[in-house]
Structures are given as C-alpha cells and as structure tokens.
C-alpha positions as CSV (number, residue, x, y, z in Angstrom):
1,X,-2.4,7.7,4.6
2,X,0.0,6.5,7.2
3,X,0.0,2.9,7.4
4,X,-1.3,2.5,10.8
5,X,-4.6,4.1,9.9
6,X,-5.1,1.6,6.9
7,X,-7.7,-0.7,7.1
8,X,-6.4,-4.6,8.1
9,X,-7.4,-6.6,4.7
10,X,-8.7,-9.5,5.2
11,X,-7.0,-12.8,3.6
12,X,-9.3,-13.1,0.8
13,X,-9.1,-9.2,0.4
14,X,-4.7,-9.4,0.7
15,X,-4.7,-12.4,-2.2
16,X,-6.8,-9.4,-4.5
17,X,-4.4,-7.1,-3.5
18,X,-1.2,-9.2,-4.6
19,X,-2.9,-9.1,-7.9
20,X,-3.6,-5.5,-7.8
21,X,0.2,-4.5,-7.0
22,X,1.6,-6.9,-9.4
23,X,-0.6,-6.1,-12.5
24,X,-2.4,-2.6,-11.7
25,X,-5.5,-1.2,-12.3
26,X,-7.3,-4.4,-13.2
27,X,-11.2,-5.4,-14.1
28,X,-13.1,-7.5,-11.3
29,X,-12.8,-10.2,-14.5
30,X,-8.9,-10.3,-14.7
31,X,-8.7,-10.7,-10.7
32,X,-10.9,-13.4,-10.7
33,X,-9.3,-14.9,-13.4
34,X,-5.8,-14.8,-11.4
35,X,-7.7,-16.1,-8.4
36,X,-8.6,-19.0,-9.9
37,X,-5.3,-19.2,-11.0
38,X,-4.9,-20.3,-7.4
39,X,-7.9,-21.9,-6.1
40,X,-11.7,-21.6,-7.4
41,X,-13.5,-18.6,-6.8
42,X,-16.6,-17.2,-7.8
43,X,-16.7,-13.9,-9.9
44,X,-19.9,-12.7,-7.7
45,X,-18.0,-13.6,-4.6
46,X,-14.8,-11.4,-6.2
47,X,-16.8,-8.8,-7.3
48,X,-18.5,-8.6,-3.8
49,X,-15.0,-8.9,-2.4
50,X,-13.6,-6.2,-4.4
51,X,-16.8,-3.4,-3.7
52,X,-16.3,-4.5,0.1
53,X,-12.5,-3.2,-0.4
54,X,-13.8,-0.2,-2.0
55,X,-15.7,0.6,0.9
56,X,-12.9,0.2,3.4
57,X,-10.7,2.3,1.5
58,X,-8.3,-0.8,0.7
59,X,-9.4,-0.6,-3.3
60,X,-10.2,2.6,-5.4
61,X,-12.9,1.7,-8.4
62,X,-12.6,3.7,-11.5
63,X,-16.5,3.6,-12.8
64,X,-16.1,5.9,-15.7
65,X,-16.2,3.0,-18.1
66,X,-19.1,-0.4,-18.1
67,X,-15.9,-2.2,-17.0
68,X,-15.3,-1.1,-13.3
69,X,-11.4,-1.3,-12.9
70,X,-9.9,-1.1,-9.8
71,X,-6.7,-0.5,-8.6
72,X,-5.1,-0.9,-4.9
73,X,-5.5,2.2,-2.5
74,X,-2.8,1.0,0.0
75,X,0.4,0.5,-1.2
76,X,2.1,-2.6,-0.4
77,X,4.8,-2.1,1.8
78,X,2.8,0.1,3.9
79,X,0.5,-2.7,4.3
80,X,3.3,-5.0,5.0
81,X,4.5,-2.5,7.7
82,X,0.6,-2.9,9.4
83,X,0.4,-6.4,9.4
84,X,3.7,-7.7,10.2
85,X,3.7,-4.5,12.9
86,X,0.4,-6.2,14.6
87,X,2.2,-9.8,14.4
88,X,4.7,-9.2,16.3
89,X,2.6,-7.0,19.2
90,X,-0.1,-10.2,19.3
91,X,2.6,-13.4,18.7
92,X,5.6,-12.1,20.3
93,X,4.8,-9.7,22.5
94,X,6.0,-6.8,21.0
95,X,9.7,-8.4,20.5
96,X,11.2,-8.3,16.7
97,X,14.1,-10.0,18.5
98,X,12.2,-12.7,19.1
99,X,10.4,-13.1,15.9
100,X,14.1,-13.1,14.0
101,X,14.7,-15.8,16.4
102,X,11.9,-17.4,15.8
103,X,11.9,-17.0,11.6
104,X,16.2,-18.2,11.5
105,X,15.5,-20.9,13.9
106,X,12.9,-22.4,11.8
107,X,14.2,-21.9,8.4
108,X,17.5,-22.6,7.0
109,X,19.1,-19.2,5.7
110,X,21.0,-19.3,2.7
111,X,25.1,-17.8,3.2
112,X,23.3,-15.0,1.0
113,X,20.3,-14.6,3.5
114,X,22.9,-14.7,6.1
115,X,24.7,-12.2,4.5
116,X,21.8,-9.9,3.4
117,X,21.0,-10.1,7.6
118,X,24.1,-8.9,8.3
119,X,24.3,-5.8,5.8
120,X,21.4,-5.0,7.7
121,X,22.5,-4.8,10.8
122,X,25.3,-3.6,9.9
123,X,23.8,-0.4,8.4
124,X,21.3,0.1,11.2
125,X,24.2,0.1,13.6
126,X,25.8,2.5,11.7
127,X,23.0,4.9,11.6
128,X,22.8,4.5,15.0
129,X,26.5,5.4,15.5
130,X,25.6,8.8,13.1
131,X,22.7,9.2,15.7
C-alpha cells in the first residue's frame, strides 16, 4: 500500500499504533494496558478503538483464537511519511524549508543533531550531483 493511500489515524488510533510497532501483534488487553501506562483509558473504548482501526485498514485482527490479537497494517515510517507529508502542505504551505526553519529555530540542536543535519544534506547533494 503506498503511503499516500493509507488511512490518516487518528490521535487515539496513532498512540495504539506506537504500541503495535514497538511490541507486535498484541491482545486489545496488553494495548490497553500500555495505554494506561500513559493516561486512563477504558478497555471498551480500546477495544472499540482498535475494531474502528480494523475497519479502516490501519489494524489487521487475527480472530483465529478467543483472544483477538492485532497487529499494525501500516507500517510506521510510511505513516510517518503521510502525516508529516500533510503537515507541511496545511502549516507551511508546502515548504520543508520552512518547517526546518521553523523545527532549528525553536529547538536547540545538539553539535551531533547539527552534525547528523549536515550528513544529510550532504548526501542528498551528492545524489543530486550523480543525478
């Protein structure tokens, strides 16, 4: 599925999908559980949540046994890709210059940040160069 045909999770739905990519396949029990970790949530609410998910096609639900386990249908880059893809159209207009701006201008970057930055660009320019 290319990631601009995935469905846009919701913020309740991305916080069950952090659990899903970092433990797996997990019961509706164990996410709850690691919500709550968090902030309290119901297990009907979750459980709601999660057959909601199923329906989008964000969450795949494996019913062979009496304990539905679910596991994340989207990967999480590709999600990451979506959403940080539609930030940038809606708050800067479609400008990553202007959301690096933005991002280094309100945070202060490490020398290793700064560093990490510039191995970037550094690489994309020389792709471009190979181009």
């Amino acid at each position: 599925m290319s990631y601009t045909n995935i469905p846009k999770p919701t913020e309740s739905e991305l916080e069950i999908l952090h659990v899903l990519w970092e433990h797996g396949p997990s019961s509706v029990r164990f996410v709850n559980d690691k919500l709550n970790e968090e902030r309290e949530i119901g297990y009907t609410t979750t459980l709601k949540l999660m057959q909601i998910m199923a329906d989008k096609g964000l969450a795949l639900r494996n019913t062979e046994s009496r304990t539905h386990i679910y596991k994340a249908a989207v990967s999480e880059a590709d999600t990451q890709k979506r959403l940080l893809q539609k930030f940038v159209d809606t708050a800067f207009r479609g400008s990553a210059v202007k959301l690096v701006m933005q991002a280094l201008g309100n945070h202060q970057a490490s020398p290793k940040e700064l560093d990490e930055i510039k191995a970037l660009i550094e690489k994309m320019e020389s792709e471009d160069d190979d181009q």
